[in-house]
C-alpha positions in Angstrom: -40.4 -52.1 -32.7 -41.3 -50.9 -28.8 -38.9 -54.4 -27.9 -36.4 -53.7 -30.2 -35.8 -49.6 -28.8 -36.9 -50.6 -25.0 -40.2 -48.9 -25.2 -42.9 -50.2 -22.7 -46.8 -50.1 -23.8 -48.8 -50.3 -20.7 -52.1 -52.4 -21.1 -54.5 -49.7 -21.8 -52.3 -48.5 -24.9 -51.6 -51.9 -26.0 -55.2 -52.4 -26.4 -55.8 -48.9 -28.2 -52.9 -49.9 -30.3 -54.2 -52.9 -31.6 -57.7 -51.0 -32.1 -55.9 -48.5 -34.3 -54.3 -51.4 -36.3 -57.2 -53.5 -37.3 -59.1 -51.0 -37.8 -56.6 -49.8 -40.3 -56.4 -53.4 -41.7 -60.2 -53.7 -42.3 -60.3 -50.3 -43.8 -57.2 -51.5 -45.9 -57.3 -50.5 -50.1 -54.5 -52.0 -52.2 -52.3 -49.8 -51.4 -52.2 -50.9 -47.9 -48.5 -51.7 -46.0 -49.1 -53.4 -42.6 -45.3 -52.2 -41.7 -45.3 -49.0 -42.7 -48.6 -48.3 -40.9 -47.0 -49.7 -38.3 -43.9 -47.8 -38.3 -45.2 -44.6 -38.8 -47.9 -44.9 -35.8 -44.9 -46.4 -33.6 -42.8 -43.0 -34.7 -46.1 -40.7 -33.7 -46.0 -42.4 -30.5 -42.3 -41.9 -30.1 -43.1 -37.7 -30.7 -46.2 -37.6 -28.7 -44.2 -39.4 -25.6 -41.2 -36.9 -25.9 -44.0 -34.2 -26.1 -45.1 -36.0 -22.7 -42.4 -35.9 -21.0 -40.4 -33.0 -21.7 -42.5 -30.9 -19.0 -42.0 -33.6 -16.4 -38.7 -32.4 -14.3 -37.2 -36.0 -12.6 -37.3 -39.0 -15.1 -36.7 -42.3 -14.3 -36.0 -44.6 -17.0 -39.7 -46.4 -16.1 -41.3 -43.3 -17.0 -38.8 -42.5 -19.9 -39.4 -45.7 -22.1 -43.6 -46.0 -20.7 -45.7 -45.8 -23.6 -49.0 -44.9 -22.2 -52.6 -44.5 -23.5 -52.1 -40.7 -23.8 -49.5 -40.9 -25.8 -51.7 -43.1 -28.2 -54.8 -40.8 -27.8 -52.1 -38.1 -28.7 -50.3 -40.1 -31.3 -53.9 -40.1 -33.0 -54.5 -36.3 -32.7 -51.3 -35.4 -34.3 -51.6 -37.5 -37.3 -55.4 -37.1 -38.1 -53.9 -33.8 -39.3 -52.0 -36.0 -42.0 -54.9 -38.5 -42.4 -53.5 -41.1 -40.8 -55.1 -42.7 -37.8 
């Protein structure tokens, strides 16, 4: 999904990322849907990123489209609200 809309993760989220997702698998119940688990943490690092980088006043695309490890921290805040992450 990052690939597909030119979204970067740098390392550090990448591996938080993946620690997010199996942990989700191995908590998994029937209901479980890899994808939209997926999806729905990739759009909650999407808002958290935009939250990011709205106070920062000269973008570059780089820093645009950089996913980084606060977005994922952030990404986690916002949905434990909703009981996701």
């Amino acid at each position: 999904m990052c690939v597909e809309s030119d979204y970067v993760l740098s390392k550090q989220a990448e591996i938080e990322v993946q620690k997010i997702l199996k942990e989700k698998y191995e908590g998994r119940d029937k209901n479980f849907a890899n994808a939209r688990e997926v999806r729905n943490l990739y759009e909650s690092l999407i808002i958290s990123q935009a939250d990011r980088i709205y106070k920062i006043k000269y973008l570059s695309k780089n820093s645009l489209m950089r996913l980084e490890k606060i977005n994922v921290d952030n990404a986690r805040n916002l949905k434990s609200k909703e009981a996701f992450i």
